[in-house]
C-alpha positions as CSV (number, residue, x, y, z in Angstrom):
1,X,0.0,0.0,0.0
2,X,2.7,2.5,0.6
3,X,4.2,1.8,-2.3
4,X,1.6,2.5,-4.3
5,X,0.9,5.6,-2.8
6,X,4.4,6.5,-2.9
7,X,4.3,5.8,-6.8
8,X,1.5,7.5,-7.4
9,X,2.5,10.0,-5.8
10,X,3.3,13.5,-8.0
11,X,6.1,15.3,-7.0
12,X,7.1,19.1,-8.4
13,X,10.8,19.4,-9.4
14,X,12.7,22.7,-8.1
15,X,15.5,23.9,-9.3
16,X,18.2,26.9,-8.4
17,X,20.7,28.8,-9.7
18,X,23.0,28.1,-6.4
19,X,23.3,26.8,-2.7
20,X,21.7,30.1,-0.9
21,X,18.6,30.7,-2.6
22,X,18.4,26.7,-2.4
23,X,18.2,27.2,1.0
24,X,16.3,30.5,1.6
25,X,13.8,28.5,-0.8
26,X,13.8,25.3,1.5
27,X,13.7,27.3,5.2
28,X,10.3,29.7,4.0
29,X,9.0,26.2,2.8
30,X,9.8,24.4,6.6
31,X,8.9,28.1,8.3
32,X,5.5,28.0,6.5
33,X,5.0,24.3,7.7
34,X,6.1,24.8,11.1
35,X,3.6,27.9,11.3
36,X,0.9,25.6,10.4
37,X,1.5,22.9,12.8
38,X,1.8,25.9,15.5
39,X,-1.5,27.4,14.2
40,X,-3.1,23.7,14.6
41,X,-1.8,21.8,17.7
42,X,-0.4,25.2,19.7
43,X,3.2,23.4,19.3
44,X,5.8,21.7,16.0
45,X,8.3,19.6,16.2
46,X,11.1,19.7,13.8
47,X,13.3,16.5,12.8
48,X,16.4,16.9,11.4
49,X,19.7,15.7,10.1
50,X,23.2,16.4,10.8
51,X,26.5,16.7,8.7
52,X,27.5,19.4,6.7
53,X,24.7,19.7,3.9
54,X,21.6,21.8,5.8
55,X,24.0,23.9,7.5
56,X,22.8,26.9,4.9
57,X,19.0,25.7,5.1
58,X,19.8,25.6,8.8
59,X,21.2,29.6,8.6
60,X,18.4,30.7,6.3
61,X,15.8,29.0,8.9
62,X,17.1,30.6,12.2
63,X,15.6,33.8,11.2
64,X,12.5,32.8,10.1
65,X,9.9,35.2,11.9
66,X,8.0,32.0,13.4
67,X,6.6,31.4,17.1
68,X,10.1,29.3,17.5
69,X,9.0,29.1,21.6
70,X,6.5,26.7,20.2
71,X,8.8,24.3,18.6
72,X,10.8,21.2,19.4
73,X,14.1,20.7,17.4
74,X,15.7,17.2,18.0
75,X,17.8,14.8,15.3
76,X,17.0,12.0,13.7
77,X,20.8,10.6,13.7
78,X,23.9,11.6,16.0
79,X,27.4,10.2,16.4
80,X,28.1,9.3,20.1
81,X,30.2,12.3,21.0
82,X,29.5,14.9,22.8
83,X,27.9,18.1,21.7
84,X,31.7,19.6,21.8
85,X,33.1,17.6,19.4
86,X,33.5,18.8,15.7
87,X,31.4,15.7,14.9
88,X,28.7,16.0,16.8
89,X,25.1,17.0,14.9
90,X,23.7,19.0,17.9
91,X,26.7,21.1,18.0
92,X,26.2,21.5,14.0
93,X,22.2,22.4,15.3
94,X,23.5,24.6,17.7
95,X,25.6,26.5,15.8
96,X,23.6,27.3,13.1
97,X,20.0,26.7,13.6
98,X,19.6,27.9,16.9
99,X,20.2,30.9,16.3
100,X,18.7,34.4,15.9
101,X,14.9,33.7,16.2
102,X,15.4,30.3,16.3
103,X,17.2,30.7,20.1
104,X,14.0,30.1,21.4
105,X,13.2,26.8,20.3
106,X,13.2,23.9,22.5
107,X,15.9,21.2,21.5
108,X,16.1,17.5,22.4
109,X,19.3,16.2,21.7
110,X,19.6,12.2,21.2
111,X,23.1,12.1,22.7
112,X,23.7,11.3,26.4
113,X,27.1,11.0,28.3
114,X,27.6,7.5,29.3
115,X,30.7,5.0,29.7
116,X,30.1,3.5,26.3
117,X,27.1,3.0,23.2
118,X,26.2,-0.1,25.0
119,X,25.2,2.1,28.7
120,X,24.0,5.0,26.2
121,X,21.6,2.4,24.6
């Protein structure tokens, strides 16, 4: 059943001259989504993923003019570091989505200090 839905599905194709508009593109998209959820259930929750690639969705986001007290950032993946470490995905979230407007946001980060995966798990 999903796949047929999934393959019926029709899908628009967007292109962009580069990287930032791209990105400014993407965040008004995910702003205007997040506004709806807010407008609906009083709260969002946003899901996202690490490395290097939505770091300039990420920047465009942040200062979306949203109710950002009424959303919930977490990941969907993380290394087990800490949020220190160059590697880590909240630090990447930290530094460049929560910011600006996007300070107020609630964030729920999947990493937690432990002796090992194993304890983390």
């Amino acid at each position: 059943m999903a796949r047929e839905q999934l393959n019926s599905a029709s899908y628009d194709w967007n292109a962009f001259p580069d990287r930032p508009q791209l990105a400014s593109a993407l965040a008004a998209k995910v702003a205007d989504r997040l506004t709806r959820a807010i407008d609906r259930r009083g709260t969002a929750v946003l899901a996202v993923s690490g490395g290097t690639t939505p770091a300039k969705f990420f920047a465009a986001l942040s200062v979306a003019p949203i109710a950002w007290d009424k959303v919930i950032v977490t990941l969907v993946d993380e290394r087990f570091v800490p949020a220190s470490s160059p590697r880590s995905n909240a630090g990447l979230v930290a530094a460049n989505l929560l910011q600006n407007a996007a300070r107020a946001a609630r964030f729920v980060p999947l990493y937690h200090e432990a002796a090992g995966i194993e304890d983390a798990a």
